[in-house]
ChimeraX commands (.cxc) that place a marker at each C-alpha (Angstrom):
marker #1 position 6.21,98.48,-54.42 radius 0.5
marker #1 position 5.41,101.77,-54.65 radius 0.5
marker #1 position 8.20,104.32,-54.12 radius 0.5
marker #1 position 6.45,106.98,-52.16 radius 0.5
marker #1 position 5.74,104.34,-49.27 radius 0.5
marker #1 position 8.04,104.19,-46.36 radius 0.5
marker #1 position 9.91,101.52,-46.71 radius 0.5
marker #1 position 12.60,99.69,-44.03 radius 0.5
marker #1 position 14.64,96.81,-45.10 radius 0.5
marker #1 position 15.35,95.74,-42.03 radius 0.5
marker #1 position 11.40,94.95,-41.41 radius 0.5
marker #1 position 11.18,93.37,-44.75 radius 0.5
marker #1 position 14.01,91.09,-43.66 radius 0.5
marker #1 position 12.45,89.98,-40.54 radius 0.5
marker #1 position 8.57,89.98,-41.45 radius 0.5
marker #1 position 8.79,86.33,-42.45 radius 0.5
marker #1 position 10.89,84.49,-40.21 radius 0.5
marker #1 position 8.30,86.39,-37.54 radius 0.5
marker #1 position 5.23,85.46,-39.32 radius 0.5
marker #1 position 6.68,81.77,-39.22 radius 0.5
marker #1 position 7.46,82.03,-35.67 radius 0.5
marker #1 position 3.95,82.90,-34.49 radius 0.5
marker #1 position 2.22,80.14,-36.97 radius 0.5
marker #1 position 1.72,77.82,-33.71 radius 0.5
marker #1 position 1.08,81.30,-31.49 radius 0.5
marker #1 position -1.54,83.58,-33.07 radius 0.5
marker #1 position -5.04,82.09,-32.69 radius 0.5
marker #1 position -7.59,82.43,-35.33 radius 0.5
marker #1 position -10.01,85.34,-34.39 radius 0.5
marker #1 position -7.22,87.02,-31.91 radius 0.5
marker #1 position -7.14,90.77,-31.62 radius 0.5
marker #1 position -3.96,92.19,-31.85 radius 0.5
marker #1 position -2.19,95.43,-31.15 radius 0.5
marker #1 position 0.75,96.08,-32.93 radius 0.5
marker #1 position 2.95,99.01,-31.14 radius 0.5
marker #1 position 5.47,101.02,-33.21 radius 0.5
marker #1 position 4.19,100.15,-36.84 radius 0.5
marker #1 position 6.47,102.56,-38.27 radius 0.5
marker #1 position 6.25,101.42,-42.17 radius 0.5
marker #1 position 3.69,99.27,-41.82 radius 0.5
marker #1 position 5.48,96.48,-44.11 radius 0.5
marker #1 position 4.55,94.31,-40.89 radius 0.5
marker #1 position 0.73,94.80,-40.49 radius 0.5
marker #1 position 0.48,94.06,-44.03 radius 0.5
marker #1 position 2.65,91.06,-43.95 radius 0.5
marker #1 position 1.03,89.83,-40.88 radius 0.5
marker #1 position -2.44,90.58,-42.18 radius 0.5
marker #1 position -1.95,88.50,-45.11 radius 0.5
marker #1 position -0.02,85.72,-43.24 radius 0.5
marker #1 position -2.95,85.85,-40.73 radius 0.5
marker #1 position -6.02,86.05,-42.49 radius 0.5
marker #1 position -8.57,85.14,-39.44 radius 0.5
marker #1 position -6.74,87.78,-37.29 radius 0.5
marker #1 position -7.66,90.99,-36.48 radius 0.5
marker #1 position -4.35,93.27,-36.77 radius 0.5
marker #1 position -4.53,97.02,-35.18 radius 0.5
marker #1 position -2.00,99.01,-36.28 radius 0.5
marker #1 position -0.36,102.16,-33.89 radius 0.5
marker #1 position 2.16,104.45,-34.01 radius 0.5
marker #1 position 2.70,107.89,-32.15 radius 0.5
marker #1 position 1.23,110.88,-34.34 radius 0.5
marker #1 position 4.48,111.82,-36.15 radius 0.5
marker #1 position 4.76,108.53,-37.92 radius 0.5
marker #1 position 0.94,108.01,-38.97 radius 0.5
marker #1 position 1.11,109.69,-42.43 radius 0.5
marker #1 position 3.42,107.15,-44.05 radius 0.5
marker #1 position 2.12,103.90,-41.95 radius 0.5
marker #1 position -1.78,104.77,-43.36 radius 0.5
marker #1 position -0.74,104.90,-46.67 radius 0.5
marker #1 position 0.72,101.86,-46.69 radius 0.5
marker #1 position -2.38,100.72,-45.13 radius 0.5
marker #1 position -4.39,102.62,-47.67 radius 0.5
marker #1 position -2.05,101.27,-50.99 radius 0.5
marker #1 position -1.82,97.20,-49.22 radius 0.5
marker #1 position -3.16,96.27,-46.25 radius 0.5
marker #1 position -6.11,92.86,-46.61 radius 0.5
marker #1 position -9.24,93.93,-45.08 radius 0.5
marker #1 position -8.31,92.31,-41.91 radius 0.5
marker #1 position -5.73,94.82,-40.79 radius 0.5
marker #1 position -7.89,98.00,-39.17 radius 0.5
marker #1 position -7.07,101.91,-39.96 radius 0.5
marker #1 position -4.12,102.46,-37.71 radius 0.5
marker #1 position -4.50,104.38,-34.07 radius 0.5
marker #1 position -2.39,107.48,-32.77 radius 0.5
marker #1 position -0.53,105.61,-30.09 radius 0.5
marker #1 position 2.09,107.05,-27.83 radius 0.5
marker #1 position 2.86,104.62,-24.65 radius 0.5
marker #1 position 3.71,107.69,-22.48 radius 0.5
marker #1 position -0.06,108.63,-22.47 radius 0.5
marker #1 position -2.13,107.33,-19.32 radius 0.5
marker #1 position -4.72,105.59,-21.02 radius 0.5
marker #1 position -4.41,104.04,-24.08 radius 0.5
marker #1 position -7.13,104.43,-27.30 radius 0.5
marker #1 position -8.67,100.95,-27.05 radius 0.5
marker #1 position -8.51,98.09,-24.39 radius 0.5
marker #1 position -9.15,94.48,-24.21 radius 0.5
marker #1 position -6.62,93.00,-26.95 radius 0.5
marker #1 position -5.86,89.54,-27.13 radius 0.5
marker #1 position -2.12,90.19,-28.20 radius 0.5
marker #1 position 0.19,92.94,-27.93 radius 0.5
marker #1 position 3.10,92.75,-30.69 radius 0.5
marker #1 position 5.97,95.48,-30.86 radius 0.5
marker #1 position 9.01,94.32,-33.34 radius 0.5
marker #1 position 12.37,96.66,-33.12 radius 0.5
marker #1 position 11.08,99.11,-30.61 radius 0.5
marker #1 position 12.13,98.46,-26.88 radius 0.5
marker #1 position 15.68,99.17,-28.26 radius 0.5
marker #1 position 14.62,102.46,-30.04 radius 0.5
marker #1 position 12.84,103.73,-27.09 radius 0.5
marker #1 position 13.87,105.37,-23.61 radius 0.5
marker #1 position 13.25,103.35,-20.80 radius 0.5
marker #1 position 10.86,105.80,-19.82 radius 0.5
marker #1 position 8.72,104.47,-22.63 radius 0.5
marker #1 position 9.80,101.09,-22.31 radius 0.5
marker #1 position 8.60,101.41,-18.50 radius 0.5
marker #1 position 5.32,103.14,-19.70 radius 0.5
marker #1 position 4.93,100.43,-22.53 radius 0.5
marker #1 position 4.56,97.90,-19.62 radius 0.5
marker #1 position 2.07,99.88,-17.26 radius 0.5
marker #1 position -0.22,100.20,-20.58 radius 0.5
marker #1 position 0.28,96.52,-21.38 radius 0.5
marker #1 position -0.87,95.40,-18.05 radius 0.5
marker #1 position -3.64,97.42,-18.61 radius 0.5
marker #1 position -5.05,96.89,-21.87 radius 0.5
marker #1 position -4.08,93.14,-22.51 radius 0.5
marker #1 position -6.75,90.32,-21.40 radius 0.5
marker #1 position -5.90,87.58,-19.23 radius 0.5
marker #1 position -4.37,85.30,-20.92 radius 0.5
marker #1 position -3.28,87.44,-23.57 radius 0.5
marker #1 position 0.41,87.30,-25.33 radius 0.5
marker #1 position 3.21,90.06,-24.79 radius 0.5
marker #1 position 4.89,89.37,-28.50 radius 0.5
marker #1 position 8.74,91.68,-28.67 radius 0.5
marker #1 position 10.89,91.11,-31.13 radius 0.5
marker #1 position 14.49,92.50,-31.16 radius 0.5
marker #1 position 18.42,92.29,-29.62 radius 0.5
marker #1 position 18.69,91.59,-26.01 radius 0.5
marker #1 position 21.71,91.01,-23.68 radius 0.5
marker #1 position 21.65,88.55,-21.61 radius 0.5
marker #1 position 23.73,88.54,-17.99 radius 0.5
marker #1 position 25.16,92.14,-19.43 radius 0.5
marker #1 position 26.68,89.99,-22.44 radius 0.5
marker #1 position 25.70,90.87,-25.90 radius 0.5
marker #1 position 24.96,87.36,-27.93 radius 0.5
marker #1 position 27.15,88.63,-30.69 radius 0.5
marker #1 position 29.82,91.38,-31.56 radius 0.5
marker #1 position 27.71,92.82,-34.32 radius 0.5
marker #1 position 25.04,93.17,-31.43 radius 0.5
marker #1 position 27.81,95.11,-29.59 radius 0.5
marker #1 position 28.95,97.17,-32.59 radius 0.5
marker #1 position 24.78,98.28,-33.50 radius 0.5
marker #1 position 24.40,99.36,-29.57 radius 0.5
marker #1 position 27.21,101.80,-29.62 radius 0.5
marker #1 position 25.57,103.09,-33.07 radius 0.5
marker #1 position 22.62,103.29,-31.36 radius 0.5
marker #1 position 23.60,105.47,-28.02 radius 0.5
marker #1 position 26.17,107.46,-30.42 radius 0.5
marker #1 position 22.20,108.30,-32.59 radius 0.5
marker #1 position 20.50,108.47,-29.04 radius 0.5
marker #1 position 21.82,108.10,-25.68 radius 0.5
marker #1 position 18.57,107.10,-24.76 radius 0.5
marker #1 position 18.47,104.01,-27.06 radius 0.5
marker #1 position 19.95,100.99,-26.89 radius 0.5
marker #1 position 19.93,97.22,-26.30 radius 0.5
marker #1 position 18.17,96.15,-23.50 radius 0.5
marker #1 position 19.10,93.78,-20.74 radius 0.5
marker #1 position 16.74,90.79,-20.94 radius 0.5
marker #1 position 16.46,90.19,-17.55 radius 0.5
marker #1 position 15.57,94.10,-16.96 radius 0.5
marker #1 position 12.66,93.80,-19.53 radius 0.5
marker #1 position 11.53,90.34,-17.74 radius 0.5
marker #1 position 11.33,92.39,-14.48 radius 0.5
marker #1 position 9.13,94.64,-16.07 radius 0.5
marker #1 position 7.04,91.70,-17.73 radius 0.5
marker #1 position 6.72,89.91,-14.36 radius 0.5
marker #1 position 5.69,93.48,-11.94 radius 0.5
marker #1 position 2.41,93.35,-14.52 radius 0.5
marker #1 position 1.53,89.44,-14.01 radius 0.5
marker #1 position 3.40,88.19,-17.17 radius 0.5
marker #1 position 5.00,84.73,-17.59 radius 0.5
marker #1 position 7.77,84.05,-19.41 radius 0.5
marker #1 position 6.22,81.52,-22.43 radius 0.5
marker #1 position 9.27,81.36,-24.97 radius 0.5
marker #1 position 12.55,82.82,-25.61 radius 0.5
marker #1 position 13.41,82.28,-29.42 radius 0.5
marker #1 position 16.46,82.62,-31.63 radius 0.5
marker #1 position 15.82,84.42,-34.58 radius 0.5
marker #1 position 17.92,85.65,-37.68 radius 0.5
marker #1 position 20.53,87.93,-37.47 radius 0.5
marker #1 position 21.00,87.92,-33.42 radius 0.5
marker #1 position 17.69,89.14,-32.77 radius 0.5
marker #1 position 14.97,87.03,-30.26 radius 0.5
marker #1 position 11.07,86.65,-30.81 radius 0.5
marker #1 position 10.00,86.65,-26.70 radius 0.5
marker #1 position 6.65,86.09,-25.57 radius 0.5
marker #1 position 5.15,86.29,-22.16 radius 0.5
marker #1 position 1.46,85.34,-21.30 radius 0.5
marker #1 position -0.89,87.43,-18.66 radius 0.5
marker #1 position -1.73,85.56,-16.02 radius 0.5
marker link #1:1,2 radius 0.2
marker link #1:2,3 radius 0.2
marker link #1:3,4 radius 0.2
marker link #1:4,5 radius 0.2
marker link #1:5,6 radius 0.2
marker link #1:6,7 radius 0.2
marker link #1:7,8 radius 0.2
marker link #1:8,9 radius 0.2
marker link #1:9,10 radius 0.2
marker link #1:10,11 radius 0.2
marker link #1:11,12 radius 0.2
marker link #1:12,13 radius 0.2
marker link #1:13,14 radius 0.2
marker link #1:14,15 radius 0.2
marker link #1:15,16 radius 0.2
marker link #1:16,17 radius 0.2
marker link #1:17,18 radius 0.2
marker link #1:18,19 radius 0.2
marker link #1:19,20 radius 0.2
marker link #1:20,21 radius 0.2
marker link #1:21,22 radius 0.2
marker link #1:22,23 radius 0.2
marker link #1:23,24 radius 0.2
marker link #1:24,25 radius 0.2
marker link #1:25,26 radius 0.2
marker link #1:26,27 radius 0.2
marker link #1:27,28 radius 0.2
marker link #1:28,29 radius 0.2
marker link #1:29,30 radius 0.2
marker link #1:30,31 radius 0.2
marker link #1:31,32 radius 0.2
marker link #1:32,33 radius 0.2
marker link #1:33,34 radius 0.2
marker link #1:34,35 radius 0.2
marker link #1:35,36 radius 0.2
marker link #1:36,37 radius 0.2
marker link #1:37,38 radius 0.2
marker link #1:38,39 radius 0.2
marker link #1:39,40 radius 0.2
marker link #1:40,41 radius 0.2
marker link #1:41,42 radius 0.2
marker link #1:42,43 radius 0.2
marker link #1:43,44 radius 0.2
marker link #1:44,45 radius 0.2
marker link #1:45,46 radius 0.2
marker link #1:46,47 radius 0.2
marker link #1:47,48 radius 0.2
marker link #1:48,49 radius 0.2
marker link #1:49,50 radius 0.2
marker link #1:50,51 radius 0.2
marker link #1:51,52 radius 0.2
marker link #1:52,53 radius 0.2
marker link #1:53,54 radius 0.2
marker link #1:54,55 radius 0.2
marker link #1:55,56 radius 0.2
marker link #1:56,57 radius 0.2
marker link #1:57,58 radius 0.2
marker link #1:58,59 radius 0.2
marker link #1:59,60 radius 0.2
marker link #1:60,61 radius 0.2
marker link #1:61,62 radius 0.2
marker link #1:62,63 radius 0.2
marker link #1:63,64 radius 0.2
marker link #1:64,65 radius 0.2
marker link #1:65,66 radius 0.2
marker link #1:66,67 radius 0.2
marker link #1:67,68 radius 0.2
marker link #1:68,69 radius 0.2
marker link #1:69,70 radius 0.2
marker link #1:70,71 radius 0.2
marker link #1:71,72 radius 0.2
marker link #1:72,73 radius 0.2
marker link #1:73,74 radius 0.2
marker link #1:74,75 radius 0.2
marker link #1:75,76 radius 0.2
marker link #1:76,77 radius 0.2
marker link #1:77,78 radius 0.2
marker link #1:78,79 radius 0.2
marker link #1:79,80 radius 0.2
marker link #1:80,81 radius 0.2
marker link #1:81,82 radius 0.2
marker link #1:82,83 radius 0.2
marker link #1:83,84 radius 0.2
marker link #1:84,85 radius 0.2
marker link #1:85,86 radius 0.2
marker link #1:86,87 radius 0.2
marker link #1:87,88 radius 0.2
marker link #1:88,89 radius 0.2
marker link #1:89,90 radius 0.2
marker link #1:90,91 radius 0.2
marker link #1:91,92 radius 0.2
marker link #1:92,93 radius 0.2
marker link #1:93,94 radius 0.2
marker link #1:94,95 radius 0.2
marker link #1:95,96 radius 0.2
marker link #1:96,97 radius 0.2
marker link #1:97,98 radius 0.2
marker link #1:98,99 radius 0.2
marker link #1:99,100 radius 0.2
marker link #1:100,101 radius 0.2
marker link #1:101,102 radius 0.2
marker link #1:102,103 radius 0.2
marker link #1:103,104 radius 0.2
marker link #1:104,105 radius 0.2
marker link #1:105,106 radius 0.2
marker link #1:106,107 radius 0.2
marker link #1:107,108 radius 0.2
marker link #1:108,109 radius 0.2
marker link #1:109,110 radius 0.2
marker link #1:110,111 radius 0.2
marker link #1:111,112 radius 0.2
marker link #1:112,113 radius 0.2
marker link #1:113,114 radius 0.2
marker link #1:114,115 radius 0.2
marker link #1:115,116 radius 0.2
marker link #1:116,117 radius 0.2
marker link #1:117,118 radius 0.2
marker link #1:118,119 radius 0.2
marker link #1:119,120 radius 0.2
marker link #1:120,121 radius 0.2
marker link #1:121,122 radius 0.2
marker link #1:122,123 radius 0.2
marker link #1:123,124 radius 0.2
marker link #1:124,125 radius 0.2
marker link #1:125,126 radius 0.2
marker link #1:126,127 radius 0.2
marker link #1:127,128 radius 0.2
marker link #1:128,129 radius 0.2
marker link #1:129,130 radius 0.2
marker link #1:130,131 radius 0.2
marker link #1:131,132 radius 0.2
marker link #1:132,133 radius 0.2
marker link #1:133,134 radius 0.2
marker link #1:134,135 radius 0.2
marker link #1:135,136 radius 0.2
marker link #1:136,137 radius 0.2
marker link #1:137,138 radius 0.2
marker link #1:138,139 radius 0.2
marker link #1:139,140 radius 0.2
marker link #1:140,141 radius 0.2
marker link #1:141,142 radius 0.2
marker link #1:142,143 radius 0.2
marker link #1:143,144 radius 0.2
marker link #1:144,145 radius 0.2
marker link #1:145,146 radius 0.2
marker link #1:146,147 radius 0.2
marker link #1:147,148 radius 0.2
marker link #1:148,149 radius 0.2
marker link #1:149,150 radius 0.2
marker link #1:150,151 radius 0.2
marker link #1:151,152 radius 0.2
marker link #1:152,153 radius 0.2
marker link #1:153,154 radius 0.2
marker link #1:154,155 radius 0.2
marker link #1:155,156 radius 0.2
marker link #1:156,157 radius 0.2
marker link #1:157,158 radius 0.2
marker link #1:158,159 radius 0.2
marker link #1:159,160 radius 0.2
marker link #1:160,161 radius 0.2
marker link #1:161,162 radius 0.2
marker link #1:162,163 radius 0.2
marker link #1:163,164 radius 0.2
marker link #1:164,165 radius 0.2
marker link #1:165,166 radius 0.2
marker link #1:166,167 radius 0.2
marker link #1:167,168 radius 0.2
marker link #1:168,169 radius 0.2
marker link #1:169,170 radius 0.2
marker link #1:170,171 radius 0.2
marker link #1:171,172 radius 0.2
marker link #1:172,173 radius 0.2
marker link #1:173,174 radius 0.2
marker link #1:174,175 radius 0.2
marker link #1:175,176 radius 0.2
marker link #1:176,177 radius 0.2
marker link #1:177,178 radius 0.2
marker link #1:178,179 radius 0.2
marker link #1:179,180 radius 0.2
marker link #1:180,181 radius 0.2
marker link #1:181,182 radius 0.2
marker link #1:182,183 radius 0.2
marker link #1:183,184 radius 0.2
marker link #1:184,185 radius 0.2
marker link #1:185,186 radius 0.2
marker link #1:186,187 radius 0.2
marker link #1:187,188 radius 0.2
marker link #1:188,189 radius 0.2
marker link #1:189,190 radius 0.2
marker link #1:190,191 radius 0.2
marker link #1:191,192 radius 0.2
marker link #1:192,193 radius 0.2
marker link #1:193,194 radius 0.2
marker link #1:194,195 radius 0.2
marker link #1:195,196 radius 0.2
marker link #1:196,197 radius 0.2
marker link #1:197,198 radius 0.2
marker link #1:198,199 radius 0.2
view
């Protein structure tokens, strides 16, 4: 891999187990949107793990340069330029996806932006589409592990906007734009893979 390219090792943990996770999810032909593609080391993953998918790419303006040239340097042909996406604008640059995907984002963000992510979900996802968010949750106001507990104090102490999310806050958010609850999944390291589905 090429030094220059951004590069997270967290992401390069997690790209597989994901990818694994969403072989009986991700239908052939599906449009996704991937929100928050940072690095990239996921759309090109993905790409390549999904061949008859097609992947868009997005990440606010600040974090393009490094995300299209890992695009440039990696990504299959299936895996689009990426878009200048930030959820706080009112309309989004494209509409009608099949799947939304965001992996280590809803903890990053403010819930402004989570609360804006969800308006511009409910607007741009198809009926029927999939809400894909990967990440820590807690669950009743309990974290599901202590190393959870030690990364959210890191995280307000780097932000105090940041921070773990309650589950059941998120799935209030999911449910005011028409999404059901589809799966709930375990995943390395005390992370969860959640999916809702439009209805």
């Amino acid at each position: 891999m090429s030094q220059s390219l951004p590069f997270s090792q967290a992401a390069e943990n997690n790209k597989l187990a994901i990818s694994e996770t969403l072989k009986t999810v991700l239908r052939d032909e599906s449009h996704v949107l991937e929100i928050g593609s940072c690095t990239g080391q996921h759309a090109v993953h993905m790409g390549r793990a999904f061949p008859k998918v097609l992947w868009q790419p997005s990440d606010v303006t600040s974090m393009k340069s490094g995300l299209c040239a890992r695009l440039h340097a990696e990504a299959p042909a299936n895996v689009r330029a990426a878009l200048a996406l930030d959820v706080m604008e009112a309309e989004w640059p494209l509409e009608n996806v099949d799947v939304i995907y965001a992996a280590n984002v809803v903890h990053i963000i403010s819930k402004a932006h989570i609360e804006a992510l969800f308006r511009g979900v409910g607007k741009v996802l198809n009926s029927g589409g999939l809400l894909i968010l990967y990440g820590p949750y807690k669950y009743g106001g309990n974290y599901t592990s202590d190393s959870n507990a030690r990364f959210d104090l890191w995280l307000k102490e780097r932000d105090r906007e940041s921070g773990i999310r309650h589950f059941e806050y998120v799935d209030g958010l999911a449910r005011a734009q028409f999404l059901t609850l589809q799966s709930d999944t375990s995943m390395p390291a005390n992370n969860q893979l959640i999916i809702w589905q439009k209805d």
